[in-house]
C-alpha positions in Angstrom: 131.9 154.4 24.8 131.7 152.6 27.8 131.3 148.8 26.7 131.1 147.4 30.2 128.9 144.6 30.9 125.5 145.2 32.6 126.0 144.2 36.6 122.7 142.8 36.9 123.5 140.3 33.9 126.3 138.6 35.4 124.8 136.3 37.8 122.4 134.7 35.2 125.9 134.4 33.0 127.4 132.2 35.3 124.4 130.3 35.7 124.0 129.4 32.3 127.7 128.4 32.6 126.9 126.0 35.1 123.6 124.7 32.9 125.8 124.2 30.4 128.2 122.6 32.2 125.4 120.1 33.3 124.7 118.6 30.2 128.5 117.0 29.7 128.8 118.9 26.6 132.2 120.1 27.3 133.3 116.6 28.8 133.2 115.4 25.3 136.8 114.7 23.8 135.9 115.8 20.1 134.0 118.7 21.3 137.1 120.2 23.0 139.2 119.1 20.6 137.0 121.4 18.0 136.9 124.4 20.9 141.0 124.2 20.5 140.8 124.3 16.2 138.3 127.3 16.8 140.6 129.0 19.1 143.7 129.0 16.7 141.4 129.4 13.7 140.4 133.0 15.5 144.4 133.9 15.6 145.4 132.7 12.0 142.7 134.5 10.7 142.9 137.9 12.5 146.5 138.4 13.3 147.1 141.7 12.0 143.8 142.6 13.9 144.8 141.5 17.1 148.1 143.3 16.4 146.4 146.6 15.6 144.3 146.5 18.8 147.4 145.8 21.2 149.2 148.4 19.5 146.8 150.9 20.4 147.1 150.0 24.1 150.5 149.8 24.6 152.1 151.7 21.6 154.9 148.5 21.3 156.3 146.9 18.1 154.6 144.3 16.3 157.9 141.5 17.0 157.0 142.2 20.9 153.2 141.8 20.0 154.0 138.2 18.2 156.5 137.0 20.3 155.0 138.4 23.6 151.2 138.0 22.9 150.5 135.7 20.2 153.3 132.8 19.9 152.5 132.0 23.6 148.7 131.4 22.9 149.0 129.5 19.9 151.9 127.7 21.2 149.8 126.1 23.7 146.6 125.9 21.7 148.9 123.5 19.5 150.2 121.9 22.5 146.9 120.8 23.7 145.6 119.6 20.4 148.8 117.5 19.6 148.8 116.3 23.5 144.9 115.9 24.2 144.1 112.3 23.8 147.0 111.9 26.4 146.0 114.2 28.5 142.2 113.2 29.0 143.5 110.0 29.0 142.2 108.0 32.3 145.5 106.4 34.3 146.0 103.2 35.7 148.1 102.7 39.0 149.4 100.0 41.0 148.2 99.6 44.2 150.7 100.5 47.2 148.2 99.2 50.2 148.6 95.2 50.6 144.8 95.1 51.1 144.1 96.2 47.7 146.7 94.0 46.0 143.5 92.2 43.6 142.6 95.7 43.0 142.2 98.5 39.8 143.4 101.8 40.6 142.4 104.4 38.1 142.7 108.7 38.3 140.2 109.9 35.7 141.0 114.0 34.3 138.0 115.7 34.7 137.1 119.3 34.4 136.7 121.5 38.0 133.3 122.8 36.2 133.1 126.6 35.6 136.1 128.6 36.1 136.9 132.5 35.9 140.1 134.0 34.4 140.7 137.8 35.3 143.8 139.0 32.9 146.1 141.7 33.1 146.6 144.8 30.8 150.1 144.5 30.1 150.1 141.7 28.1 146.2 141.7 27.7 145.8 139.1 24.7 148.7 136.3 26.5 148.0 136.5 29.8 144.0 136.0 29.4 143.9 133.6 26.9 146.8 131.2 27.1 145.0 130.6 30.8 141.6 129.8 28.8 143.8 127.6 26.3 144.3 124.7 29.4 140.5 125.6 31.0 139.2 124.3 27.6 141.5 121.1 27.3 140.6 120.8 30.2 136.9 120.6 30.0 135.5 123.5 31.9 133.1 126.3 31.0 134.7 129.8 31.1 134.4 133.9 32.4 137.3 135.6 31.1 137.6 139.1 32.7 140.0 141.5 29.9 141.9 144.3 32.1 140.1 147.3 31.7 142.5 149.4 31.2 144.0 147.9 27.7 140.5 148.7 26.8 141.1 148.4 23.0 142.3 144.4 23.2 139.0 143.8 25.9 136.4 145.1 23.5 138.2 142.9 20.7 137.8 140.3 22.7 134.8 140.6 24.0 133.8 141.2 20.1 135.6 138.2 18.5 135.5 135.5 21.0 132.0 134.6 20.9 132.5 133.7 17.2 135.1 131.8 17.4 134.0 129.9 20.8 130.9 128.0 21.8 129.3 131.3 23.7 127.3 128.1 25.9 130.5 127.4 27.4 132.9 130.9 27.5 131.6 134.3 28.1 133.8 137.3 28.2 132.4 140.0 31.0 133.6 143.1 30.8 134.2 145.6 33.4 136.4 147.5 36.1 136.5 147.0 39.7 132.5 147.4 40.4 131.9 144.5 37.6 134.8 142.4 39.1 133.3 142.6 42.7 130.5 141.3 41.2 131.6 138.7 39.5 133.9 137.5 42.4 130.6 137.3 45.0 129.8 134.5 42.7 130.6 130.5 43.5 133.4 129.0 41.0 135.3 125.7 40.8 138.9 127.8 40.0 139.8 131.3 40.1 142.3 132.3 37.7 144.1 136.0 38.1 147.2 137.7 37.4 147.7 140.8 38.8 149.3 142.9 41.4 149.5 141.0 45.3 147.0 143.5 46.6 144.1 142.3 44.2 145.4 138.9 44.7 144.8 139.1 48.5 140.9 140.3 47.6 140.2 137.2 45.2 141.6 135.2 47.7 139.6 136.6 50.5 136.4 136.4 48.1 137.4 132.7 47.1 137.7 131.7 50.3 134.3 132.3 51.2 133.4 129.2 49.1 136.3 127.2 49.3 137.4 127.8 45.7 140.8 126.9 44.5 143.0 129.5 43.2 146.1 130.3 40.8 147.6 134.1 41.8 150.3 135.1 39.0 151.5 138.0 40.8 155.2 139.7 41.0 157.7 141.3 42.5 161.1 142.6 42.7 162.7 140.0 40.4 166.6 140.3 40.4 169.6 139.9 38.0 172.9 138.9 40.0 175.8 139.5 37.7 179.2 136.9 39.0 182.6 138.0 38.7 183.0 135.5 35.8 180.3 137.0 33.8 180.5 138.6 30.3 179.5 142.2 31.0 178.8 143.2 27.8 176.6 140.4 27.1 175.0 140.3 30.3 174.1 144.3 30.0 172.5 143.6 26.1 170.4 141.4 27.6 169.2 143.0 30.7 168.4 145.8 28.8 166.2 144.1 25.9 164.1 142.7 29.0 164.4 145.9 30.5 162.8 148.3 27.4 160.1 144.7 26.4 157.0 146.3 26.9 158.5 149.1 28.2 159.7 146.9 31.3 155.9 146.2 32.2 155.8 142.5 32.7 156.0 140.9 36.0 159.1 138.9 35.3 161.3 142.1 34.1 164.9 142.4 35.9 163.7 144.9 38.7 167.2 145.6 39.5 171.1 144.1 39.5 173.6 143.0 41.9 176.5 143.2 40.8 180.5 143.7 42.5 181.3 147.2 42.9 184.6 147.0 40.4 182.1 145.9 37.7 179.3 148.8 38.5 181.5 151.5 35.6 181.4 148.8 32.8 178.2 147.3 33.2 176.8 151.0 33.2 179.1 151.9 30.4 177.3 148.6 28.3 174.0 149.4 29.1 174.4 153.2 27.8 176.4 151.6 24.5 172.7 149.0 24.3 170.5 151.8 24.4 171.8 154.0 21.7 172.6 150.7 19.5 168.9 149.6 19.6 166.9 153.3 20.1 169.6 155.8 19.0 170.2 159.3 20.2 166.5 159.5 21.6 164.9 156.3 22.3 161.6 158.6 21.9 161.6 159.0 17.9 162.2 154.9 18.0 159.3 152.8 16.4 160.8 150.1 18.4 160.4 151.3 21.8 157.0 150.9 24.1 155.0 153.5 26.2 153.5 153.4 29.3 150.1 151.9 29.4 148.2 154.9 31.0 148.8 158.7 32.4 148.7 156.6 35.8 151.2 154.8 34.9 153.3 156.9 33.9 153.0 158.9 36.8 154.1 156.9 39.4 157.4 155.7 37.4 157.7 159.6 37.1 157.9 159.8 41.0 160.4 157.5 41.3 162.7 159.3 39.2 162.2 162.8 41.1 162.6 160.9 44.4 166.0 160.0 42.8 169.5 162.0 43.3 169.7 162.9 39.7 173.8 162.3 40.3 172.8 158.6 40.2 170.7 158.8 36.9 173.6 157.7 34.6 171.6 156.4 32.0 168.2 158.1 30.3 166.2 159.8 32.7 164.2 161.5 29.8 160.4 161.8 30.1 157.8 162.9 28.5 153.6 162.8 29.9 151.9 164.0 26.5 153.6 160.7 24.9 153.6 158.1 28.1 157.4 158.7 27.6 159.9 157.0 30.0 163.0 157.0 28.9 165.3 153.7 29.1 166.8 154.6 32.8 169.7 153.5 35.0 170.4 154.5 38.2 172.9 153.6 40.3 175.4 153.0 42.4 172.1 152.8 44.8 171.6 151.4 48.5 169.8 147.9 49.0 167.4 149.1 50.7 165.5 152.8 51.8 165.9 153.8 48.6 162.7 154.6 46.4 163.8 152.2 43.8 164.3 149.3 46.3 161.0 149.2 48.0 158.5 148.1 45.7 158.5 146.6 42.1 158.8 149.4 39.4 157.6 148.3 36.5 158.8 150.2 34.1 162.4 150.9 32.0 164.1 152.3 35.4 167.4 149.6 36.6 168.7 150.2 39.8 172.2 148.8 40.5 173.3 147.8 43.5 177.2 146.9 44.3 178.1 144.0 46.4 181.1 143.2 47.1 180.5 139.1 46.9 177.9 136.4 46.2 177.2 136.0 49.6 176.4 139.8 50.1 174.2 139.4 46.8 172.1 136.4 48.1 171.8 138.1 51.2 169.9 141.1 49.7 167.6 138.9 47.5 167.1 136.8 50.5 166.1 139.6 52.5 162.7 140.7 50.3 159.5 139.1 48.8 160.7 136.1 47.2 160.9 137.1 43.6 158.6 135.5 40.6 162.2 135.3 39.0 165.7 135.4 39.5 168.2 135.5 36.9 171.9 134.5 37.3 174.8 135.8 34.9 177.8 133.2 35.2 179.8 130.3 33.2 180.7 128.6 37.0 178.8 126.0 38.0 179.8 126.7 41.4 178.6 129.4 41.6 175.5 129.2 39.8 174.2 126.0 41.8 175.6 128.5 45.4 173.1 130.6 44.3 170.2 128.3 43.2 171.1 126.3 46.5 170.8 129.5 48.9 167.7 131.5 47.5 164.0 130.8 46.4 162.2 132.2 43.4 159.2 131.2 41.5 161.6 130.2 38.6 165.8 130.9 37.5 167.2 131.9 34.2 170.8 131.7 33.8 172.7 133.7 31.6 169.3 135.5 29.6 165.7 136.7 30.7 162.5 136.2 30.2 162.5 133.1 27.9 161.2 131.1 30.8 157.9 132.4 30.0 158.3 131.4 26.2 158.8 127.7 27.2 156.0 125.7 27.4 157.5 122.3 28.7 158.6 124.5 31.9 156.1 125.2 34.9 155.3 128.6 35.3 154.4 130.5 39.0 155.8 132.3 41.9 155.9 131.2 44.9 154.7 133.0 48.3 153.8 137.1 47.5 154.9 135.9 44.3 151.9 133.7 43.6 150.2 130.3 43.9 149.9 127.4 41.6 151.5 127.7 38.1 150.7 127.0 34.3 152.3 126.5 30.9 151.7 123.2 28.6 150.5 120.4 30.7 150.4 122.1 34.2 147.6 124.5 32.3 145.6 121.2 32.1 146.3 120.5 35.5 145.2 123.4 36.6 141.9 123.0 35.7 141.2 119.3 36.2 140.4 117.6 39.0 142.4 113.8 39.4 139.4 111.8 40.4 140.4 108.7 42.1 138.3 105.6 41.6 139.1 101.8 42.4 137.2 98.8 41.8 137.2 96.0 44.4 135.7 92.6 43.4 132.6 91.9 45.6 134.0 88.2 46.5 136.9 87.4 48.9 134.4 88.6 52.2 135.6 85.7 54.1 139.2 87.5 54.0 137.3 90.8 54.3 135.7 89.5 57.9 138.6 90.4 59.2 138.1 94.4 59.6 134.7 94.4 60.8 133.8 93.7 64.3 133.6 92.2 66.9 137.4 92.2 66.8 139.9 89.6 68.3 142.8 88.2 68.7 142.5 85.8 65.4 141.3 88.7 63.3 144.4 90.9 64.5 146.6 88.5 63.3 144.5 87.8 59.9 144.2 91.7 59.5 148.3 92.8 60.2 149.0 89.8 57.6 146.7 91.5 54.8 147.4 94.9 55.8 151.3 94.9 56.6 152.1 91.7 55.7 154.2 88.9 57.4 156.5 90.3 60.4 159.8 91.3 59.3 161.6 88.5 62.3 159.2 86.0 61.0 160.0 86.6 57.5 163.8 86.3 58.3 163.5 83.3 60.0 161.5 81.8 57.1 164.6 83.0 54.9 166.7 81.7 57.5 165.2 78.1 57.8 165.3 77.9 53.9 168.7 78.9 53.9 169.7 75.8 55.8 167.5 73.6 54.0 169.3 75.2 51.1 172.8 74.5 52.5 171.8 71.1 53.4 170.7 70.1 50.6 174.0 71.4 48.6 175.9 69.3 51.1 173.9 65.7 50.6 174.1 66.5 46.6 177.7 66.8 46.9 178.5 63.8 49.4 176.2 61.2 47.1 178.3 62.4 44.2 181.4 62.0 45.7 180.2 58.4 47.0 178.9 58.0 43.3 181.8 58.6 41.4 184.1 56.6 44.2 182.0 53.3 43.0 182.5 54.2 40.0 186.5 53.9 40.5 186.1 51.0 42.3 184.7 49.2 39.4 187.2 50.6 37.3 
């Protein structure tokens, strides 16, 4: 049953956003602080629930649901709580302009106002909701958009957060790309997606039209380069658990791996030996293994593979429509570019290798596509490893493992260029959404000094004005420290003559 929200509805939800908004409800410290205890009550009390509903969407194991989907969220729900009174706290700097010396310099966190979060349907619980975590520390009203297409998780959501949350300050619309459309046409003070770059370019071109600020979490072809030095067999059992996560749908998945042509038969050798440790003879009849999210899906990682020389599918290859089946695949040796696997991100359990035959070819390649959302180094030399960080860009670098950059709150987290804007995690999540207000307070006195900037200028005031704005001139300052230098010297030299003239009488007396 189609559960979509009613088009016509969604203006007047926004509006009652913004009237709730109004009042300073959500400004209050205790009240967000309550929002947060809500928000982890709803996952301590329904975790099973929430694990059910994903399951039926994406057909993964229950470890990837709790480590991938839930631990994130409550993670940083914990975060803010333990964090807030910091946080909202209002900050005191020291002034930097001469002028303002006397004066207090405060930033006060406050909220943007009403925000919209748009999620993504392959990790439909974490990648809506850890964003809605920092928008309520934050203090802002809330539309969360659930993907569509994990349909289960959005009517769950839909369902249980309006229980759990104040329904006057988050509303969960629901809807595809007619109710989005809608939904976008309306003014907000943040736009939060994550998504594919084409949608990204449409919520930009929609926020735009009233200057709203906006965080893109997009993708890309994220890379793995594996050094001479590196551990093959370790380096292969852990590009292929990020690989076959969520079936290798999440944006920050090793897309493919550069690696030197001498290495290619044991790396591929590694990675077949990974596959039938973790999934045995057919990956398929593993409880442990994901599916693709949709038949549409599944389809176009099913057109790679037939666009592929099956000579250079060394590894899996196996599908199966009925089931969403893609088999854990490598392919290789393949060409850096003009081959179907190299042109766009796959998204899916399908590794390319390419061979190179040194780092510099390998940072080469990366450098010569989108820059990546992440790049992922295998090697025990620092050399090499800081060669690499020195001559590429990426949204973020993990060295010697994958994906655990998203697990770690304390580190920012965003691409850069087609790989996004802005970036969250901990306490860039509450940055995100506030806005540093600047405020300083000047005393009303002093306006004799003050008569200086206001006109009719002159010579007098120049001076009066350069001395409170940029203080004394450098020469004139050196010749001051200059003159008080030879004061200083003279004076050690009439000290030291009287007490040599001092102690002589007292000699002569002697």
């Amino acid at each position: 049953m189609n559960m979509y929200t009613d088009k016509a509805e969604i203006p007047s939800i926004v509006n009652s956003l913004r009237k709730t908004f109004q009042t300073g409800v959500t400004k209050d410290k205790e009240y967000r602080r309550q929002q947060l205890k809500n928000f982890l009550r709803l996952f301590n009390e329904n975790q099973q629930a929430i694990i059910d509903v994903v399951e039926k969407d994406l057909h993964k194991h229950k470890i990837e649901i709790i480590s991938g989907e839930i631990a994130p969220v409550v993670g940083e729900i914990e975060y803010m709580l333990a964090n807030l009174d910091k946080l909202v706290k209002t900050s005191t700097v020291k002034p930097q302009y001469k002028v303002n010396a006397l004066d207090k310099c405060t930033v006060r966190k406050e909220p943007k106002g009403v925000v919209l979060i748009i999620g993504a349907w392959n990790y439909p619980i974490h990648l809506l909701l850890l964003p809605l975590v920092g928008a309520i520390a934050a203090g802002n009203c809330a539309v969360i958009k659930p993907s569509e297409v994990a349909s289960h998780t959005a009517e769950y959501i839909a369902k249980m957060v309006p229980k759990y949350l104040d329904p006057r300050s988050v509303s969960v619309v629901q809807g595809a790309v007619e109710e989005t459309t809608v939904l976008l046409a309306e003014q907000f003070n943040h736009i939060f997606y994550t998504g594919n770059g084409v949608v990204g370019k449409i919520v930009m071109t929609a926020a735009a039209k009233h200057l709203t600020p906006v965080t893109l979490e997009l993708g890309g072809k994220s890379p793995v380069i594996i050094a001479p030095d590196a551990n093959i067999q370790t380096a292969a059992s852990r590009v292929m658990w990020a690989k076959c996560f969520n079936g290798g749908q999440t944006c920050v998945a090793p897309d493919y791996v550069l690696i030197s042509e001498n290495q290619i038969s044991e790396f591929i050798e590694a990675c077949r030996t990974t596959v039938h440790k973790r999934f045995g003879d057919d990956p398929q009849a593993s409880d442990s293994y994901c599916r693709m999210i949709n038949e549409r899906r599944f389809d176009a990682l099913e057109k790679f593979l037939d666009e592929v020389d099956p000579k250079q599918i060394v590894v899996g290859g196996k599908t199966d429509r009925k089931d969403l089946y893609i088999a854990p695949t490598v392919v290789g040796p393949v060409a850096s570019s003009g081959h179907p696997l190299m042109e766009q991100e796959i998204f899916g359990p399908i590794l390319p290798i390419v061979p190179v035959k040194d780092m510099d070819e390998a940072i080469h390649i990366v450098n010569s596509k989108d820059t990546p959302l992440a790049l992922y180094i295998f090697t025990d030399d620092k050399a090499t490893r800081n060669k690499i960080l020195n001559e590429t860009q990426s949204g973020g670098v993990v060295v010697n493992d994958l994906l655990m950059q998203v697990q770690e709150l304390a580190l920012p987290f965003g691409g850069v260029g087609p790989s996004g804007m802005g970036s969250y995690h901990g306490i860039k999540s509450f940055e995100t959404f506030t806005h540093e207000r600047t405020t300083m307070i000047k005393s009303s006195g002093l306006e004799s000094v003050m008569i200086a900037r206001y006109p009719p200028y002159s010579d007098s005031k120049t001076v009066l004005f350069s001395l409170l704005t940029l203080g004394l001139p450098e020469g004139f300052i050196n010749k001051v420290k200059a003159v008080f230098s030879a004061i200083g010297s003279a004076q050690n030299v009439f000290f030291s003559k009287k007490k040599s003239s001092q102690n002589a009488v007292g000699e002569s007396k002697l």
